[in-house]
N, C-alpha and C positions, 0 to 999 in steps of 0.2 A: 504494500500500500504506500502512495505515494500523497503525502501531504503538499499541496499548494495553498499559502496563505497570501490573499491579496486585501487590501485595506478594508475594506467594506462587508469581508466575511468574518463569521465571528469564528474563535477559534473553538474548537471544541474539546483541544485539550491544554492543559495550563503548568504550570510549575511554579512551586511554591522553596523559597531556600530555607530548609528547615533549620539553620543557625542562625540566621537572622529573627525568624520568628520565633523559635523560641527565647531571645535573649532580647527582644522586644515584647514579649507578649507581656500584658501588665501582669498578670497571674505570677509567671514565673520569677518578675522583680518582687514582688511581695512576697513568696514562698523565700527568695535565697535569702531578703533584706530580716525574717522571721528568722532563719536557719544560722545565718552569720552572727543573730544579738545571741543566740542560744552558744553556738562556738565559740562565739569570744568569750563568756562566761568560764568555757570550762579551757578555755587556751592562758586566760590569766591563773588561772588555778595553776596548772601546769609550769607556765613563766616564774609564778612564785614559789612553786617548790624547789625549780633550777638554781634561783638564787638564794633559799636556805642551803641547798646542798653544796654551792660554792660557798658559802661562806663557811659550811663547817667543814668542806675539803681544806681552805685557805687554812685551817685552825687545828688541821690533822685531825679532825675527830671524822669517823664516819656511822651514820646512821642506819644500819640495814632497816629497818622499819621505815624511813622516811625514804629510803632509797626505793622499797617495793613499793609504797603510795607512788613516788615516780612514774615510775612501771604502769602502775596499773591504771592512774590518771591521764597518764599518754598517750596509751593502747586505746582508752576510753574516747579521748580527744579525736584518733584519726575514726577510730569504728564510729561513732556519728557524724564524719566529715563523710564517709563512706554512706550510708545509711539516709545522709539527707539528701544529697546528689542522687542516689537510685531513686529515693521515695521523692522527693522533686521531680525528676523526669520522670516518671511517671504518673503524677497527678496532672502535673503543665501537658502531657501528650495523652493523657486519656480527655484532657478536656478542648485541647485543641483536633484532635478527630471530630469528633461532635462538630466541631464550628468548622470544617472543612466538608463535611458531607451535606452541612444546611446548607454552606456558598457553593458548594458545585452543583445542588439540586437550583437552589436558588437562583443562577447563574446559566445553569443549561448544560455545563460541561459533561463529558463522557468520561475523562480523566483529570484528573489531578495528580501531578506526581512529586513526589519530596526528594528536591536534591540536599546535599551536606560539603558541595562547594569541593569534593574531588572523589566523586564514586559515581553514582548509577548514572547520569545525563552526563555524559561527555561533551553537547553542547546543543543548545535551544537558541534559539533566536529569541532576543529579548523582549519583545514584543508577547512572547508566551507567558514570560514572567509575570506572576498574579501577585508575589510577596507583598508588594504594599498596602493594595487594593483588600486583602485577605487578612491585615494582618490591624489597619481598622475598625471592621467589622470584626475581628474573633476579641479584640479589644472593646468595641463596643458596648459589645452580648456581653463578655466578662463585667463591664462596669454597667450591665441594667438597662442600658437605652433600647 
């Protein structure tokens, strides 16, 4: 099948840059801006046990007890750095699907396809590109209007 697109047809299939969108959708700036006040919480935790344990390294004393809190507050630190990222992209994409099958119903499209800027679309003409247009409206619907 051979696609020709000339100005006055409408396309029927579209492409959307899924890194762009999700790092503009408002959703996923209020999910990482919730995520970041939670990890700096426990990243200053961490920072402060760093520098009790130099100061009692600086003094030759060492603390196994305050050394395993280390340990186990750091482990804690990245497993929810990990943990917010998964569970982020996947609240931000299970609700941006939703608002990509209203605008291509909405819209008329046959496809919509999600590129990530160096993998599945090797190259569209820009003219197919919907990110901005898509990414209004999936903001919109998120803010209620």
């Amino acid at each position: 099948m051979i696609f020709h697109h000339t100005s006055e047809q409408k396309n029927d299939i579209a492409y959307i840059d899924n890194v762009i969108t999700f790092s503009k959708f408002n959703y996923s700036i209020e999910l990482q801006k919730e995520n970041e006040k939670i990890i700096k919480g426990q990243k200053f935790l961490v920072d402060s046990l760093v520098m009790v344990l130099r100061d009692e390294q600086s003094e030759g004393k060492t603390n196994e007890a305050l050394q395993r809190q280390f340990m186990s507050e750091n482990n804690r630190l990245k497993e929810m750095g990990e943990y917010f990222s998964k569970d982020t992209g996947k609240k931000v994409w299970d609700r941006l699907n939703v608002y990509v099958k209203e605008y291509g119903e909405k819209n008329h499209y046959q496809i919509i396809l999600g590129t990530q800027g160096s993998g599945n679309i090797m190259f569209a003409e820009k003219s197919l590109d919907i990110t901005e247009p898509f990414l209004k409206y999936a903001n919109s619907r998120y803010e209620g209007e």
